[in-house]
N, C-alpha and C positions, 0 to 999 in steps of 0.2 A: 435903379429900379425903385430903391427906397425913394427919392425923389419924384417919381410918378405916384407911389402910394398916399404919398403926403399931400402931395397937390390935388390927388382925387377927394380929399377928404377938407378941404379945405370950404370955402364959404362958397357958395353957389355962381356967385356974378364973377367969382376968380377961375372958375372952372372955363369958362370959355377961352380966356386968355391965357390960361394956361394950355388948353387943349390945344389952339393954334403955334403953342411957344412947343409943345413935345413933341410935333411931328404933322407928317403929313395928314388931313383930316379923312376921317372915318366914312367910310360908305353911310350914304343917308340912308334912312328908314333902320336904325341901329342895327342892322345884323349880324353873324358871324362873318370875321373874315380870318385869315389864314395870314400870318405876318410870317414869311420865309426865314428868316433871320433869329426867330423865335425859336420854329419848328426846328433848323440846321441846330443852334446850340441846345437845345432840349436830345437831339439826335444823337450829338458830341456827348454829352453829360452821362447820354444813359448807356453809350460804348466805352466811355471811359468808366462809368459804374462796374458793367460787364468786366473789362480788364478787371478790375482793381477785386472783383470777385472771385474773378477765376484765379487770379495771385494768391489769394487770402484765404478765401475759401474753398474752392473747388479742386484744387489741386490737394490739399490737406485731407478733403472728403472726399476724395476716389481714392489716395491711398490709406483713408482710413478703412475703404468699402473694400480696395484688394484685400488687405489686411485679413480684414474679417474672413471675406471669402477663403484666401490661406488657409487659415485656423479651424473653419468649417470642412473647407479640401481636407486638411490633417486627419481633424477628428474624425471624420466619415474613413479616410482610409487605415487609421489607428481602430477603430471600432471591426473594420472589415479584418485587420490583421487579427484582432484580439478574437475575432471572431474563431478564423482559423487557426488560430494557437488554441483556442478552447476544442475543435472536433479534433485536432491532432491529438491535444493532451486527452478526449476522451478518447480516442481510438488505444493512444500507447496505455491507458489507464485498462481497458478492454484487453489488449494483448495479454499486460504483465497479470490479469485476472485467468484470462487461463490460462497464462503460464503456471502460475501461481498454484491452478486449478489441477493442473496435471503431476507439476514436481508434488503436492500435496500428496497428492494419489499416489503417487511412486511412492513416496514415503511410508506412507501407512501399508503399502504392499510391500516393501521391504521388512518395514516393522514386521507384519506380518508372517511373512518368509524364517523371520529372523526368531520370533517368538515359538512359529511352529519348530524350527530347528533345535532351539532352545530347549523347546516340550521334550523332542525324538531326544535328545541328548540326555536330559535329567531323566525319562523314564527309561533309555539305556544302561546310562548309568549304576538306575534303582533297581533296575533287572539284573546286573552283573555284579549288585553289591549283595540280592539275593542269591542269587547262585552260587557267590561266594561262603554266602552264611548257611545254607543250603549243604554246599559240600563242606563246610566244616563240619556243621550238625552229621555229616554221614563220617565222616573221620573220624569225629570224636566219638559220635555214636559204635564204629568198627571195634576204635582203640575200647570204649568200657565194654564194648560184646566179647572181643579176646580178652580184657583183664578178667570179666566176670565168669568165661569161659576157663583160663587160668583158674581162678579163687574154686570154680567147680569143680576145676582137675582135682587142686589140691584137697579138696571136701572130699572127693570123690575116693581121691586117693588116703587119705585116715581115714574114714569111713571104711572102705576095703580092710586095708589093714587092720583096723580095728576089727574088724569080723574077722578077719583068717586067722587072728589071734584069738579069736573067743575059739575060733572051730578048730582050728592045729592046740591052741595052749601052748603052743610053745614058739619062743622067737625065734628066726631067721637072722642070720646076717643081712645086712641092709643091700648088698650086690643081689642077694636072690628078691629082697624086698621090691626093689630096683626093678628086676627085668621080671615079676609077677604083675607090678602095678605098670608098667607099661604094655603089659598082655590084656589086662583088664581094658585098660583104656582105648586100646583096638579094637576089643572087642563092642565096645561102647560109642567106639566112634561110627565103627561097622553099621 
C-alpha cells in the first residue's frame, strides 16, 4: 500500500504508468467505486478490532459494571438493614422507657410505703416512749405523794403530840403515844 501512496505522489507523466502497472483501470468519468477486497479486509480488521475489544476491554468493563452493581445491591441492602436495626433499636429503646417508667414508679411508691411506715413507726415509737415518761411522771409522782403524805403523817403526828403534851403536861409512855396518834390519824384520814 505504501507503494501505491508513493507512486500517487510521484511526477505526473509517471502516474499513468504507474496506474496501468497497479491494477485493473478505473471507471472513466473518476467516480466512486467499491473495491471488494478493500471493503472484506476493512470488514476482517474491524471484527478482529471487535474480538480484541471485547478480550481487553469489555469483559474487564462488565465485570468492573457487576462489581459496582454488587457494592450498590450491598449498600442499598446494608442501608435497609441499618435501617431496621435503628426502628428495632428505637422500639427496644421505647420498651426499656417505660419499663423504666413503671419500675421507677414502683420504686418511689415503695419508697413511699416505706417512708409512711417509717413515719407510723417513729411516731409509735414517740407515743410509747411518752407514755412511758407519762407513767413514770405518775409513779414518781404516787411515790413523792405517799413520801410527802408520810412526812405529813409524821408532822402531823409531833404536832399532835406536842399539843397533848401542852394540854395533859404530862408524858405518856410511847405504847399509849402509839395507839392515840394512830386514832388521830383515822380520824384525819376519815
Amino acid at each position: 500500500m505504501i507503494e501505491f501512496i508513493s507512486l500517487a505522489h510521484a511526477a505526473p507523466e509517471a502516474t499513468e504508468s504507474t496506474a496501468v502497472a497497479a491494477g485493473p483501470a478505473k471507471a472513466e468519468g473518476g467516480g466512486l467505486s467499491i473495491d471488494p477486497f478493500v471493503v472484506g479486509f476493512q470488514a476482517l480488521n474491524f471484527i478482529v478490532l471487535l474480538v480484541v475489544l471485547k478480550m481487553i476491554l469489555y469483559k474487564p468493563i462488565t465485570a468492573l459494571l457487576a462489581e459496582r452493581e454488587k457494592k450498590i445491591r450491598d449498600g442499598v441492602e446494608n442501608a435497609e438493614k441499618a435501617e431496621a436495626s435503628l426502628r428495632e433499636a428505637t422500639s427496644i429503646r421505647e420498651d426499656m422507657m417505660k419499663t423504666a417508667k413503671v419500675e421507677s414508679q414502683s420504686v418511689m411508691d415503695k419508697a413511699r410505703k416505706d417512708g409512711e411506715g417509717l413515719k407510723n413507726s417513729i411516731v409509735g415509737e414517740a407515743q410509747d416512749q411518752a407514755k412511758k415518761i407519762i407513767d413514770n411522771g405518775h409513779q414518781v409522782l404516787a411515790m413523792e405523794r405517799a413520801k410527802t403524805m408520810e412526812d405529813l403523817k409524821a408532822q402531823a403526828v409531833a404536832l399532835i403530840v406536842k399539843t397533848a403534851e401542852k394540854v395533859i403536861r404530862e408524858k405518856m409512855d410511847s405504847a399509849k403515844d402509839a395507839k392515840m396518834i394512830e386514832e388521830s390519824l383515822n380520824s384525819f384520814a376519815a
